[in-house]
mmJSON file of the N, C-alpha and C atoms, coordinates in Angstrom:
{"data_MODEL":{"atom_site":{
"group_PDB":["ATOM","ATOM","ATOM","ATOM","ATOM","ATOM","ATOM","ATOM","ATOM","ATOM","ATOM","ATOM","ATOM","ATOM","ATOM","ATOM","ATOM","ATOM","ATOM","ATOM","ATOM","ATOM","ATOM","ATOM","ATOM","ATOM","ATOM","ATOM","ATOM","ATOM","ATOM","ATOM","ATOM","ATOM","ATOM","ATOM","ATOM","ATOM","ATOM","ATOM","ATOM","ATOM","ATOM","ATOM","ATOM","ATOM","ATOM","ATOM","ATOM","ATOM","ATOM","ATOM","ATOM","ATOM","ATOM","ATOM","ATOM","ATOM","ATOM","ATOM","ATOM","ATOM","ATOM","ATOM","ATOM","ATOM","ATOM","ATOM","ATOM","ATOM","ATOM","ATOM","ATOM","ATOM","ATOM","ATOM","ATOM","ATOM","ATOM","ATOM","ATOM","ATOM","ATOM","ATOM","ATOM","ATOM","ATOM","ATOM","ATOM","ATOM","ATOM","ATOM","ATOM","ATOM","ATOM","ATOM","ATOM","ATOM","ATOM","ATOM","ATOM","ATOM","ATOM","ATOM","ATOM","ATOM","ATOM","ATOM","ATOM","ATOM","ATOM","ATOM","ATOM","ATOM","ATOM","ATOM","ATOM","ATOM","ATOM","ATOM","ATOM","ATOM","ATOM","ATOM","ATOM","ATOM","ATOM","ATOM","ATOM","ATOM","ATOM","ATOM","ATOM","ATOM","ATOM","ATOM","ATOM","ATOM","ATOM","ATOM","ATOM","ATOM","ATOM","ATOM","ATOM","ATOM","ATOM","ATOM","ATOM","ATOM","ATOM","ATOM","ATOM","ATOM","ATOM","ATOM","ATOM","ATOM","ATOM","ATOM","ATOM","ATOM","ATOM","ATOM","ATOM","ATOM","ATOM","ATOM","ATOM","ATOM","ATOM","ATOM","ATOM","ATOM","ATOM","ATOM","ATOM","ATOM","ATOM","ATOM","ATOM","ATOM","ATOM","ATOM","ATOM","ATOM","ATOM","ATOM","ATOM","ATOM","ATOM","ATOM","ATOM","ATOM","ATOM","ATOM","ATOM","ATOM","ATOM","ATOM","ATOM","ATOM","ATOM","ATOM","ATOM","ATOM","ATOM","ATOM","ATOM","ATOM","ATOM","ATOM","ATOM","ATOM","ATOM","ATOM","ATOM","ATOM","ATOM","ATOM","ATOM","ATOM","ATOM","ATOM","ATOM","ATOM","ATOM","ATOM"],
"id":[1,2,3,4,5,6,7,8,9,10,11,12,13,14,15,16,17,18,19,20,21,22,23,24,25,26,27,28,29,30,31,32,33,34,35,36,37,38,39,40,41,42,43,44,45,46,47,48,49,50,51,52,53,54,55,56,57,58,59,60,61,62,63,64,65,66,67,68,69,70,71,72,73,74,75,76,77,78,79,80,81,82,83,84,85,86,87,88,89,90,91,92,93,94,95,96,97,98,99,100,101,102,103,104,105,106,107,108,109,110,111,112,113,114,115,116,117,118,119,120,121,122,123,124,125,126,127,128,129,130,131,132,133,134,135,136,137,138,139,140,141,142,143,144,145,146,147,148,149,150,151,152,153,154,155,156,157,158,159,160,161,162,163,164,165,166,167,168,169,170,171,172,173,174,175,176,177,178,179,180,181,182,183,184,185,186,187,188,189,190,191,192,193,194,195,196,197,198,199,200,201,202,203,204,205,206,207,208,209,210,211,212,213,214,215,216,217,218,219,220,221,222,223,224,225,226,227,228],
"type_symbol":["N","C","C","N","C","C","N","C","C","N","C","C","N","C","C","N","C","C","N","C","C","N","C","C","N","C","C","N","C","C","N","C","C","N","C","C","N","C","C","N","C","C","N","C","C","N","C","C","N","C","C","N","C","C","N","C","C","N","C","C","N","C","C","N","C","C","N","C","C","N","C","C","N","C","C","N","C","C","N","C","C","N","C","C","N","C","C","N","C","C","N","C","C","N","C","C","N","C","C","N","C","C","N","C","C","N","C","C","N","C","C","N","C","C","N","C","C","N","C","C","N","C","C","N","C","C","N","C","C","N","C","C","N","C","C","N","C","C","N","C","C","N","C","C","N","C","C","N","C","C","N","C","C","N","C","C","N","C","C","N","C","C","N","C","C","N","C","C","N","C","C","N","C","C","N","C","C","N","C","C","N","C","C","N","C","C","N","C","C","N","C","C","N","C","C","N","C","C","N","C","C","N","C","C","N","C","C","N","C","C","N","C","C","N","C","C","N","C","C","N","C","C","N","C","C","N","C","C"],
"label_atom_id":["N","CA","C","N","CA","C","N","CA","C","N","CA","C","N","CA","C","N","CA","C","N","CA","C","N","CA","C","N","CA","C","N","CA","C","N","CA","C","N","CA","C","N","CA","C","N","CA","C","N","CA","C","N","CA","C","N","CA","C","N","CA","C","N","CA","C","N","CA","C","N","CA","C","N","CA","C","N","CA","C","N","CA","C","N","CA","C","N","CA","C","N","CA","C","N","CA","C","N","CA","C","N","CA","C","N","CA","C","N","CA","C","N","CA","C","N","CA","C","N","CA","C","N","CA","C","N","CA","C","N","CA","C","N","CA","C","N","CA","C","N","CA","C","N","CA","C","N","CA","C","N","CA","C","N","CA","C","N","CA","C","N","CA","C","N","CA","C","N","CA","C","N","CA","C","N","CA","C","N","CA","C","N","CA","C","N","CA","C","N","CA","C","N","CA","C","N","CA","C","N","CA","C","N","CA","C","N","CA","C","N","CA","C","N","CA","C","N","CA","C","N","CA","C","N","CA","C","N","CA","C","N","CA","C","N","CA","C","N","CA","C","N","CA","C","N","CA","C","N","CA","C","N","CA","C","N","CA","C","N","CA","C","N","CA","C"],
"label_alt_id":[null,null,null,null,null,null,null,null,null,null,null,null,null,null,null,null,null,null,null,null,null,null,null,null,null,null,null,null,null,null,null,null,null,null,null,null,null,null,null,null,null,null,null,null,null,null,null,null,null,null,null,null,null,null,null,null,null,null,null,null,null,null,null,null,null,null,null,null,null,null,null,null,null,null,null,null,null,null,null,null,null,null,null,null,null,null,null,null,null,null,null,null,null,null,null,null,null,null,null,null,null,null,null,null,null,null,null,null,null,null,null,null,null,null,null,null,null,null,null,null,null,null,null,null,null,null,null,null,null,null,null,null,null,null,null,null,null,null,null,null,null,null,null,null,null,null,null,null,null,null,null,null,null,null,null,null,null,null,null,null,null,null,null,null,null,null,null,null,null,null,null,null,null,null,null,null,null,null,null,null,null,null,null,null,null,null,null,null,null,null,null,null,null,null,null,null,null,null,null,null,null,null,null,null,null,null,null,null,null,null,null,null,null,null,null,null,null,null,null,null,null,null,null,null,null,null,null,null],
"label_comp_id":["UNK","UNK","UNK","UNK","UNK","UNK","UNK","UNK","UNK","UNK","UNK","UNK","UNK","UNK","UNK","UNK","UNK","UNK","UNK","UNK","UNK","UNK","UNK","UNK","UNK","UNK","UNK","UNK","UNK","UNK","UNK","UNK","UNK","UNK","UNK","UNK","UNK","UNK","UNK","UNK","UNK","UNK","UNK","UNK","UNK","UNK","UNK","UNK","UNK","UNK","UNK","UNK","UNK","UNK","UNK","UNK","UNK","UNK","UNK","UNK","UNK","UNK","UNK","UNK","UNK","UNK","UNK","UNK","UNK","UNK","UNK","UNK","UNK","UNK","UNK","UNK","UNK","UNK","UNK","UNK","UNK","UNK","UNK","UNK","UNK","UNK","UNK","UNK","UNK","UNK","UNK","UNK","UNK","UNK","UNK","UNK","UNK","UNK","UNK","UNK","UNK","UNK","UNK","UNK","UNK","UNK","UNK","UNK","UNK","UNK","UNK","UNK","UNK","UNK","UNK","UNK","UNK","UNK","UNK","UNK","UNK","UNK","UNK","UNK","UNK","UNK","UNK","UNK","UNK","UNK","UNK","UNK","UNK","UNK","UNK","UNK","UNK","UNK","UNK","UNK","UNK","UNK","UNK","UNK","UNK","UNK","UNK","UNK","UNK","UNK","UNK","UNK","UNK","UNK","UNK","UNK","UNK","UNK","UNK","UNK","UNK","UNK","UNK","UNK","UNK","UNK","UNK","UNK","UNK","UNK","UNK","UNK","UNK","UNK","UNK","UNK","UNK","UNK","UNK","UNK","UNK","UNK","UNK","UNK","UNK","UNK","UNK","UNK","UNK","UNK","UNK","UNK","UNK","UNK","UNK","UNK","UNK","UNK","UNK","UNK","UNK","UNK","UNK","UNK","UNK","UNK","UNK","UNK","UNK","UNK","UNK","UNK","UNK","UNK","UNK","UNK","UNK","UNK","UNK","UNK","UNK","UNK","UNK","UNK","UNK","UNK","UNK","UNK"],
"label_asym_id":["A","A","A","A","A","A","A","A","A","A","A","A","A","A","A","A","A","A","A","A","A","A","A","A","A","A","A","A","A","A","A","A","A","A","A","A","A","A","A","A","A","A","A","A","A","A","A","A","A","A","A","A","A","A","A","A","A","A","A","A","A","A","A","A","A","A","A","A","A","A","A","A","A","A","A","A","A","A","A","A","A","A","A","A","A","A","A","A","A","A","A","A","A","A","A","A","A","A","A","A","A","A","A","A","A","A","A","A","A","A","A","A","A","A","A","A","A","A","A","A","A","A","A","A","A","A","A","A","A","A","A","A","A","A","A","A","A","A","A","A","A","A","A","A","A","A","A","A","A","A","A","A","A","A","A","A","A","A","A","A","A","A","A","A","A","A","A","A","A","A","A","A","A","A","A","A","A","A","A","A","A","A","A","A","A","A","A","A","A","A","A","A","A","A","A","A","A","A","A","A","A","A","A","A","A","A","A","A","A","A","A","A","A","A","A","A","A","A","A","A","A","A","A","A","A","A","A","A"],
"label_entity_id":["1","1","1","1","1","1","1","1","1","1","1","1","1","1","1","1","1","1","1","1","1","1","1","1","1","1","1","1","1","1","1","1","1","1","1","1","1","1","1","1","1","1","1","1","1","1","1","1","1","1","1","1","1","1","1","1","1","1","1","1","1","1","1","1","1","1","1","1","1","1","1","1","1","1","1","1","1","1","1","1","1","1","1","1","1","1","1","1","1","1","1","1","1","1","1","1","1","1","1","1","1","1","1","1","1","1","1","1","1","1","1","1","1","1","1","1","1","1","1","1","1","1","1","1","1","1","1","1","1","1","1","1","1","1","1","1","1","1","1","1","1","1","1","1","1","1","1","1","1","1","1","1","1","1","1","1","1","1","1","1","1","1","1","1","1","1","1","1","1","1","1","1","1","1","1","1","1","1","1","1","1","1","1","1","1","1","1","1","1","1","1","1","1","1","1","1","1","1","1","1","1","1","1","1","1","1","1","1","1","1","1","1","1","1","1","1","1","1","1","1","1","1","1","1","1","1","1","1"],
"label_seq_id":[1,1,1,2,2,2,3,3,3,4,4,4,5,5,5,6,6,6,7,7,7,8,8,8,9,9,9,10,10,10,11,11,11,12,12,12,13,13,13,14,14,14,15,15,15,16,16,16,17,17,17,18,18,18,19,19,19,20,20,20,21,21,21,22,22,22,23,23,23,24,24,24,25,25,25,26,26,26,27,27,27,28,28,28,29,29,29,30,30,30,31,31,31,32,32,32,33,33,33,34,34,34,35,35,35,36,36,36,37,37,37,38,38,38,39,39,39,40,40,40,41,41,41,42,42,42,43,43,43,44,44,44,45,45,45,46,46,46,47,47,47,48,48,48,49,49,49,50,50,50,51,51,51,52,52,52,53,53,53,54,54,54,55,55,55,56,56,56,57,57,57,58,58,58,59,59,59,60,60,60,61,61,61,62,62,62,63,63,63,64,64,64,65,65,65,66,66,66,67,67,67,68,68,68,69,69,69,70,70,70,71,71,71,72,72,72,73,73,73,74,74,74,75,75,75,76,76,76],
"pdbx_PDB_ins_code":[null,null,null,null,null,null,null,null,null,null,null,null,null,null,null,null,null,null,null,null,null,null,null,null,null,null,null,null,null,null,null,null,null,null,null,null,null,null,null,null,null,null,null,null,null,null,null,null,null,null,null,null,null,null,null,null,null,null,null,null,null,null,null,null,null,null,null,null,null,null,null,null,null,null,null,null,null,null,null,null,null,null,null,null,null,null,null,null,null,null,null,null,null,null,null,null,null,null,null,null,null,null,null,null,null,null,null,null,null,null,null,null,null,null,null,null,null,null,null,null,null,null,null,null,null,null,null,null,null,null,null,null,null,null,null,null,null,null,null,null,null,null,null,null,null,null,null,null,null,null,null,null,null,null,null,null,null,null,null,null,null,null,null,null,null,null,null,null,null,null,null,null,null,null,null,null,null,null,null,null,null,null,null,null,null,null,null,null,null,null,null,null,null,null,null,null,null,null,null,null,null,null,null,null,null,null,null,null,null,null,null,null,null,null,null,null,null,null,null,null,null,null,null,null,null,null,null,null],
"Cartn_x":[-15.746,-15.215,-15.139,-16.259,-16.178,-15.058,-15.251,-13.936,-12.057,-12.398,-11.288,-10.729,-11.807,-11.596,-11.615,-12.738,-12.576,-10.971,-10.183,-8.999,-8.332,-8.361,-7.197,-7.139,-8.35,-8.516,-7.725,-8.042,-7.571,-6.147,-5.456,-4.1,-3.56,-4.486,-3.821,-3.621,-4.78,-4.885,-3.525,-3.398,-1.736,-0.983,-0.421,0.665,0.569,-0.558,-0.859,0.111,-0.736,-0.109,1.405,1.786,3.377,3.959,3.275,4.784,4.36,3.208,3.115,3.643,4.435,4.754,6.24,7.207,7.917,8.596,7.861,7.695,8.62,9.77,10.945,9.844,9.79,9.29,9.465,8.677,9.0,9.71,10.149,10.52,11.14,11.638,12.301,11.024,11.382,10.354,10.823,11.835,12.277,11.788,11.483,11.496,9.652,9.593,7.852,7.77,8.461,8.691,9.329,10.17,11.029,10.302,9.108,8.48,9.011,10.335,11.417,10.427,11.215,10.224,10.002,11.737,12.055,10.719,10.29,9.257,7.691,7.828,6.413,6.302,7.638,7.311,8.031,8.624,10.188,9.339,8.967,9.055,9.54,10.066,11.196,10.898,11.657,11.103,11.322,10.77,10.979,11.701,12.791,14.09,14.177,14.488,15.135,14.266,14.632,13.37,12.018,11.851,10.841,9.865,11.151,9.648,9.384,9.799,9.852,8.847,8.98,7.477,6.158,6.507,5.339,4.257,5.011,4.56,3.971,4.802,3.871,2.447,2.693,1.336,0.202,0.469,-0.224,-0.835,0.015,-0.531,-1.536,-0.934,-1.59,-2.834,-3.107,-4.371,-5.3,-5.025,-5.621,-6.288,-5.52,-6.295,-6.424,-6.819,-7.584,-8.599,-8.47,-10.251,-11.128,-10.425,-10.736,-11.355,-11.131,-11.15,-12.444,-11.875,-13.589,-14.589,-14.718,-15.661,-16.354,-15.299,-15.919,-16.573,-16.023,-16.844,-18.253,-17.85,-19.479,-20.374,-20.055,-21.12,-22.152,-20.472,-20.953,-21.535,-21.71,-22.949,-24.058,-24.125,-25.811,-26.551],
"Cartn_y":[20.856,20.144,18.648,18.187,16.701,16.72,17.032,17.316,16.938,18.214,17.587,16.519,16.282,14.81,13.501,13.982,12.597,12.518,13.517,13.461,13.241,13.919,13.058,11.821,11.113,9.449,8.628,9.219,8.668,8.644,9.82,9.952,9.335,9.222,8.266,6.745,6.337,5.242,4.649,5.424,5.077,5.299,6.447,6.31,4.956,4.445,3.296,2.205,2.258,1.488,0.891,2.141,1.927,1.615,2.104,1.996,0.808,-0.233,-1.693,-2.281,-1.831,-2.455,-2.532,-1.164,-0.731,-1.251,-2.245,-2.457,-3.777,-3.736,-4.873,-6.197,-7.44,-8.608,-8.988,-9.196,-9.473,-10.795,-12.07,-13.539,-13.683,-14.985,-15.422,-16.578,-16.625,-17.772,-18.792,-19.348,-20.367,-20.784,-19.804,-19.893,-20.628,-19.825,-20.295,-21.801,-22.249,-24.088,-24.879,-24.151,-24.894,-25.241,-24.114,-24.038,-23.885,-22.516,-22.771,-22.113,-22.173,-22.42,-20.393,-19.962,-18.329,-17.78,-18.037,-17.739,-17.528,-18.426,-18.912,-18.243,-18.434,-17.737,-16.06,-16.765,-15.087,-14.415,-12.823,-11.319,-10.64,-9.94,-9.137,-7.574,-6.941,-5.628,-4.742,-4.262,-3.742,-2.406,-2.29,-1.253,-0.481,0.535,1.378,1.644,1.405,1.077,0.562,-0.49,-1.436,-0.328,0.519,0.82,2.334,2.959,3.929,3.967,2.861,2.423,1.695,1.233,0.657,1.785,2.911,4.435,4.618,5.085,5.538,4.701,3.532,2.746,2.891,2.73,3.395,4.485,5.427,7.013,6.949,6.616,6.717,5.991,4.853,3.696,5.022,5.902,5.913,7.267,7.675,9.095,8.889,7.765,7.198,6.695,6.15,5.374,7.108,8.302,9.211,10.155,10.1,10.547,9.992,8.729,7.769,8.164,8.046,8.823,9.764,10.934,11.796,12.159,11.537,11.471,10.904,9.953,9.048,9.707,10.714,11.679,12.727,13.125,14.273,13.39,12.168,11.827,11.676,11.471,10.912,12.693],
"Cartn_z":[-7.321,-6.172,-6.443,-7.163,-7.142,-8.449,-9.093,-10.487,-9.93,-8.726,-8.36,-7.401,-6.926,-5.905,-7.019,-7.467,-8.936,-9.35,-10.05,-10.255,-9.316,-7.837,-6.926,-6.468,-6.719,-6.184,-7.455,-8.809,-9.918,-9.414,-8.932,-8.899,-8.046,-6.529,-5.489,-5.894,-6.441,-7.032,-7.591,-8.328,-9.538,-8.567,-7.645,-6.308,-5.524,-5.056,-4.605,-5.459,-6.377,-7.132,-7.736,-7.886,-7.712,-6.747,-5.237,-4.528,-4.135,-4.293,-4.325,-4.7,-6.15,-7.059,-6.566,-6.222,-5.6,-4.837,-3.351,-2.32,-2.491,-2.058,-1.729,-1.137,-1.211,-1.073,0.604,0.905,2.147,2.514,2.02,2.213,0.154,0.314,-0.939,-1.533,-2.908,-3.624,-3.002,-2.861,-2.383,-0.794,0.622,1.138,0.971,-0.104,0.011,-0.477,-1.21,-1.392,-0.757,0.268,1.095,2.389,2.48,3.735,5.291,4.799,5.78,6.998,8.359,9.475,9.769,9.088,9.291,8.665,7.231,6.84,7.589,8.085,8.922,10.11,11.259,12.403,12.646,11.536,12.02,11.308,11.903,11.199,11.66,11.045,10.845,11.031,11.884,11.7,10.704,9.956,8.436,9.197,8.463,8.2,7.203,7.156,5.941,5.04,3.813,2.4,2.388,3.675,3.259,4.766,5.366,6.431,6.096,5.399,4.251,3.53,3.105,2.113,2.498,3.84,4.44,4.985,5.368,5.804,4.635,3.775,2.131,1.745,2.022,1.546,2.2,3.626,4.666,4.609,4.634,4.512,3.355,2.161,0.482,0.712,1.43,1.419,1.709,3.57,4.333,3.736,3.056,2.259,0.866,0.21,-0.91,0.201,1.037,1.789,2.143,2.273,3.09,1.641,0.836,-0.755,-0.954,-0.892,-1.557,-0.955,0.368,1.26,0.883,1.192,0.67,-0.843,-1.095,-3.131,-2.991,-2.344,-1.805,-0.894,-0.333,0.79,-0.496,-1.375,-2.332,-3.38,-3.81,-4.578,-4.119,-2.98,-1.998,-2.682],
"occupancy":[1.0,1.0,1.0,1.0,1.0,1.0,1.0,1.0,1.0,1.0,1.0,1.0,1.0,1.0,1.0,1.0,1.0,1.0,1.0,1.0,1.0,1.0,1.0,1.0,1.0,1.0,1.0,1.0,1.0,1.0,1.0,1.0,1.0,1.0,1.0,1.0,1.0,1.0,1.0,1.0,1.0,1.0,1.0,1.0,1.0,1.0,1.0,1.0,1.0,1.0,1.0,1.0,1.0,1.0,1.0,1.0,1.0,1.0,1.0,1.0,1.0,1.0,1.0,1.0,1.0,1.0,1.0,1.0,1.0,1.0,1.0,1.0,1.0,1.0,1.0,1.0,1.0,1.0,1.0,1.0,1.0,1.0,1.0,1.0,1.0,1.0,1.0,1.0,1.0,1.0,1.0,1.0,1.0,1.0,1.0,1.0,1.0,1.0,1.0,1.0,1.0,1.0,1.0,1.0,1.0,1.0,1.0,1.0,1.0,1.0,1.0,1.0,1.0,1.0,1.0,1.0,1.0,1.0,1.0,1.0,1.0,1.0,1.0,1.0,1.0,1.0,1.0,1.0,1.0,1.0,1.0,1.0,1.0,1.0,1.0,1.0,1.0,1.0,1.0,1.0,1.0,1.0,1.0,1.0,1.0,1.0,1.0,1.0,1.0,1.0,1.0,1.0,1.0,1.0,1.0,1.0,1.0,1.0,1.0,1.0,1.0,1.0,1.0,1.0,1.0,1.0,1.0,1.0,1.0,1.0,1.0,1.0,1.0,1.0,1.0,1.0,1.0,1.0,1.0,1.0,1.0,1.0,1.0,1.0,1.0,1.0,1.0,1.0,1.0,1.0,1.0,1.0,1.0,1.0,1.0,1.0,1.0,1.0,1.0,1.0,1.0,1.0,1.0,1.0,1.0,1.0,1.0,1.0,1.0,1.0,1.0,1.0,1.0,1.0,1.0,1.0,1.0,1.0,1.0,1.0,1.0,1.0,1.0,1.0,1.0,1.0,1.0,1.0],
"B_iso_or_equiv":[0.0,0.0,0.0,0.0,0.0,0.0,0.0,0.0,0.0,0.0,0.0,0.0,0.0,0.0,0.0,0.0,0.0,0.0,0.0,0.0,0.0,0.0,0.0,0.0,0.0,0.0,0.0,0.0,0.0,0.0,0.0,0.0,0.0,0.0,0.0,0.0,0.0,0.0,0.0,0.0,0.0,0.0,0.0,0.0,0.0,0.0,0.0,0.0,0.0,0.0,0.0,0.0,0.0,0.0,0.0,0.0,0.0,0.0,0.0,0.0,0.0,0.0,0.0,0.0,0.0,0.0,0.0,0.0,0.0,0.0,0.0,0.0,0.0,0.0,0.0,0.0,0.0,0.0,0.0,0.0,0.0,0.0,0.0,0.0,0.0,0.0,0.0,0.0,0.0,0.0,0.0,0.0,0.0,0.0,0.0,0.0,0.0,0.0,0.0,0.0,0.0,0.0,0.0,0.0,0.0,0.0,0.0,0.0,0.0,0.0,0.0,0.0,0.0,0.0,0.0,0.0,0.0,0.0,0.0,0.0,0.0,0.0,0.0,0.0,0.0,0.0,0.0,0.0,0.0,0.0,0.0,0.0,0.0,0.0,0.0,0.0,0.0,0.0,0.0,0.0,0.0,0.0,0.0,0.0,0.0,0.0,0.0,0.0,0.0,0.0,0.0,0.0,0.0,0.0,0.0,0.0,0.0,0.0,0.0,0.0,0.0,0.0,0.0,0.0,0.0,0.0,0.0,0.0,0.0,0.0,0.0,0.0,0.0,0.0,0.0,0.0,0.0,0.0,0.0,0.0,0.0,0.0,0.0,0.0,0.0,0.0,0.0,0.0,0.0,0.0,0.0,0.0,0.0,0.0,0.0,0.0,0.0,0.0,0.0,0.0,0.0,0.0,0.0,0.0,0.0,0.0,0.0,0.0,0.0,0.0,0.0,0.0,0.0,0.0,0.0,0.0,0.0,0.0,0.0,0.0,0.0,0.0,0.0,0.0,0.0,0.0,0.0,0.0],
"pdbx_formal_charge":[null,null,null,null,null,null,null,null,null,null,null,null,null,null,null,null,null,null,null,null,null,null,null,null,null,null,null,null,null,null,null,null,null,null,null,null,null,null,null,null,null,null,null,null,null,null,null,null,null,null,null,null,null,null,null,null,null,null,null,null,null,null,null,null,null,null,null,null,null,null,null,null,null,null,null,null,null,null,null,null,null,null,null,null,null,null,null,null,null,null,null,null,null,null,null,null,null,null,null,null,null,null,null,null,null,null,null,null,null,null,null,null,null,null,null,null,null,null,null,null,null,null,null,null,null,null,null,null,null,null,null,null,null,null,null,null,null,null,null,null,null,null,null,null,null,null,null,null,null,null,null,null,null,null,null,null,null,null,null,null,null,null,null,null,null,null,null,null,null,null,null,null,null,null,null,null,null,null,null,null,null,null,null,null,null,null,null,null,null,null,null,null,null,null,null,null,null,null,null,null,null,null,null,null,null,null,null,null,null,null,null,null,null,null,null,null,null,null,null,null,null,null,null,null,null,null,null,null],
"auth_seq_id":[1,1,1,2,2,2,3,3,3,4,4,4,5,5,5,6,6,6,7,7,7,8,8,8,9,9,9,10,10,10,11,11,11,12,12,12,13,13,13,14,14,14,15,15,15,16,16,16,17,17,17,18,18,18,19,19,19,20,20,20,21,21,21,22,22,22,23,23,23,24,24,24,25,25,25,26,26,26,27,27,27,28,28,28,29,29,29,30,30,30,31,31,31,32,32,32,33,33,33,34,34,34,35,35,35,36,36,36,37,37,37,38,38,38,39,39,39,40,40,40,41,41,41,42,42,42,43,43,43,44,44,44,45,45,45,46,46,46,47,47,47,48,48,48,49,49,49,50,50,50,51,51,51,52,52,52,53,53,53,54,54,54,55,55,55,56,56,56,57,57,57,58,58,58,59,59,59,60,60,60,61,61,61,62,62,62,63,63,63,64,64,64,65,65,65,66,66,66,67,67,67,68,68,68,69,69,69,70,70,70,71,71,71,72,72,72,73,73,73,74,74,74,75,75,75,76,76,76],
"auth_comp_id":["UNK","UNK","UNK","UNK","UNK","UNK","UNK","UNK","UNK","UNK","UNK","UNK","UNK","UNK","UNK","UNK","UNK","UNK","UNK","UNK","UNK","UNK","UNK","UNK","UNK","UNK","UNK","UNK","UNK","UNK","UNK","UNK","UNK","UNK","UNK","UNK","UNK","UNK","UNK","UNK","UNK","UNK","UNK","UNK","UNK","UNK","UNK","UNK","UNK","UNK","UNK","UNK","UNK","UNK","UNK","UNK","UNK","UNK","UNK","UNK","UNK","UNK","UNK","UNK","UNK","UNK","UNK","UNK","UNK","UNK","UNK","UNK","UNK","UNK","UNK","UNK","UNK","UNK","UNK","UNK","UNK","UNK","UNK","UNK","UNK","UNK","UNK","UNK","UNK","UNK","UNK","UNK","UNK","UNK","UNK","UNK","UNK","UNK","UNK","UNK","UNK","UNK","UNK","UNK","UNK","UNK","UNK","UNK","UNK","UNK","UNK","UNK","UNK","UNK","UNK","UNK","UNK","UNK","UNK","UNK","UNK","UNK","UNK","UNK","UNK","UNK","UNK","UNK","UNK","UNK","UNK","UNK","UNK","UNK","UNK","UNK","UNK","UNK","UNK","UNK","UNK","UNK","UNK","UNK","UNK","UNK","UNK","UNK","UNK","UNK","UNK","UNK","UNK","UNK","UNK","UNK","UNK","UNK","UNK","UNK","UNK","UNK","UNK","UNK","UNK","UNK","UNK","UNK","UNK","UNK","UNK","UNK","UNK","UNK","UNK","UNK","UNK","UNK","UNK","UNK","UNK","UNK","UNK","UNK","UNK","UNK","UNK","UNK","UNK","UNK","UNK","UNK","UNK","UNK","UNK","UNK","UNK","UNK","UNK","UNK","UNK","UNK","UNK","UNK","UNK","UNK","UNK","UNK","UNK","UNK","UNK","UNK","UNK","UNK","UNK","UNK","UNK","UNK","UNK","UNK","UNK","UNK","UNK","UNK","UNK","UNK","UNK","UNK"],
"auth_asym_id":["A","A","A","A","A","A","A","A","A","A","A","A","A","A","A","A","A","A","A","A","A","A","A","A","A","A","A","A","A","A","A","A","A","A","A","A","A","A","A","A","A","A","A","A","A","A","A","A","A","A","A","A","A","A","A","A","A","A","A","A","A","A","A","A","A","A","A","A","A","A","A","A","A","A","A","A","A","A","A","A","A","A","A","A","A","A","A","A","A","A","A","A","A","A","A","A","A","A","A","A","A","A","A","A","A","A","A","A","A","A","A","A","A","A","A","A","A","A","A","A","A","A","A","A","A","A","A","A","A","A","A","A","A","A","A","A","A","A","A","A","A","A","A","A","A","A","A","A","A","A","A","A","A","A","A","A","A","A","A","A","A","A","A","A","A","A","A","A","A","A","A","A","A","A","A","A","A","A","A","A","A","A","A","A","A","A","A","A","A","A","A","A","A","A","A","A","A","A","A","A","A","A","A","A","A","A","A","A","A","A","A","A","A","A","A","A","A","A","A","A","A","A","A","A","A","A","A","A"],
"auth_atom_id":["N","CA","C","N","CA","C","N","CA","C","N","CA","C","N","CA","C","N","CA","C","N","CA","C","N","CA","C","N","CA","C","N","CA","C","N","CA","C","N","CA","C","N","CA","C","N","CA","C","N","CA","C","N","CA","C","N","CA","C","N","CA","C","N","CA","C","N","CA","C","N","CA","C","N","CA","C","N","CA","C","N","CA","C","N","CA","C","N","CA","C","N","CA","C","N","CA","C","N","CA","C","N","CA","C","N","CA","C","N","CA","C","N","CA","C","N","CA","C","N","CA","C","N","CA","C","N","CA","C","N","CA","C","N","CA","C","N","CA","C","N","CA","C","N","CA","C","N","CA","C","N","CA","C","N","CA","C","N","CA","C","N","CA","C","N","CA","C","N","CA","C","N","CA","C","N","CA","C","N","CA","C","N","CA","C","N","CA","C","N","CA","C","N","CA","C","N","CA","C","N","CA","C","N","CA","C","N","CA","C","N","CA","C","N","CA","C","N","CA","C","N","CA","C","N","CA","C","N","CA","C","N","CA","C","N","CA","C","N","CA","C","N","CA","C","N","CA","C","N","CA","C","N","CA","C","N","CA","C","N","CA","C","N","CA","C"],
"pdbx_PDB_model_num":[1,1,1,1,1,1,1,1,1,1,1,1,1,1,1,1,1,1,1,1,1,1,1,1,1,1,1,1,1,1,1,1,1,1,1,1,1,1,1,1,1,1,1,1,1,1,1,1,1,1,1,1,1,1,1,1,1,1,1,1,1,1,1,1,1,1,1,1,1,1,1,1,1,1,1,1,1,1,1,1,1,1,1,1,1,1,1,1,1,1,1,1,1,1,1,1,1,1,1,1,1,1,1,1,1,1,1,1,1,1,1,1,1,1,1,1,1,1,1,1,1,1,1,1,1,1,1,1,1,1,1,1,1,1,1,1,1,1,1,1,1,1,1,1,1,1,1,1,1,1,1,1,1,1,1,1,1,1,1,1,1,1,1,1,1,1,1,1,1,1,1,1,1,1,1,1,1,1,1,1,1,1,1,1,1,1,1,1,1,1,1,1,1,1,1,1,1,1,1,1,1,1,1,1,1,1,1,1,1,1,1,1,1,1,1,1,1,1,1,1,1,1,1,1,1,1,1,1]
}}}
């Protein structure tokens, strides 16, 4: 049992990981030196791709925190 939770945290881990990587930018570099004001106060409601993937990261965090857990009950 722990064998395979050990391997699925490894695996969420790397899913995590990608779709971070994945994950369209939320603002421009520029906006971050320009210190435009859209940056600062405007957010935006994430659409399409970016709320697609905001779900995925979400979901993936919340059952890697739920994984760890339990790995950590079954070592005590």
């Amino acid at each position: 049992m722990q064998n395979i939770l050990t391997i699925a945290i490894i695996v969420l881990a790397v899913l995590l990981i990608l779709a971070v990587a994945v994950q369209p930018s939320k603002n421009s570099s520029s906006a971050n030196i320009t210190g435009s004001t859209q940056a600062l106060g405007g957010r935006r409601k994430a659409r399409g791709f970016e709320a697609a993937m905001d779900r995925v990261i979400r979901v993936l965090g919340l059952v890697f925190m739920i994984v760890a857990l339990i790995l950590a009950k079954l070592a005590v």
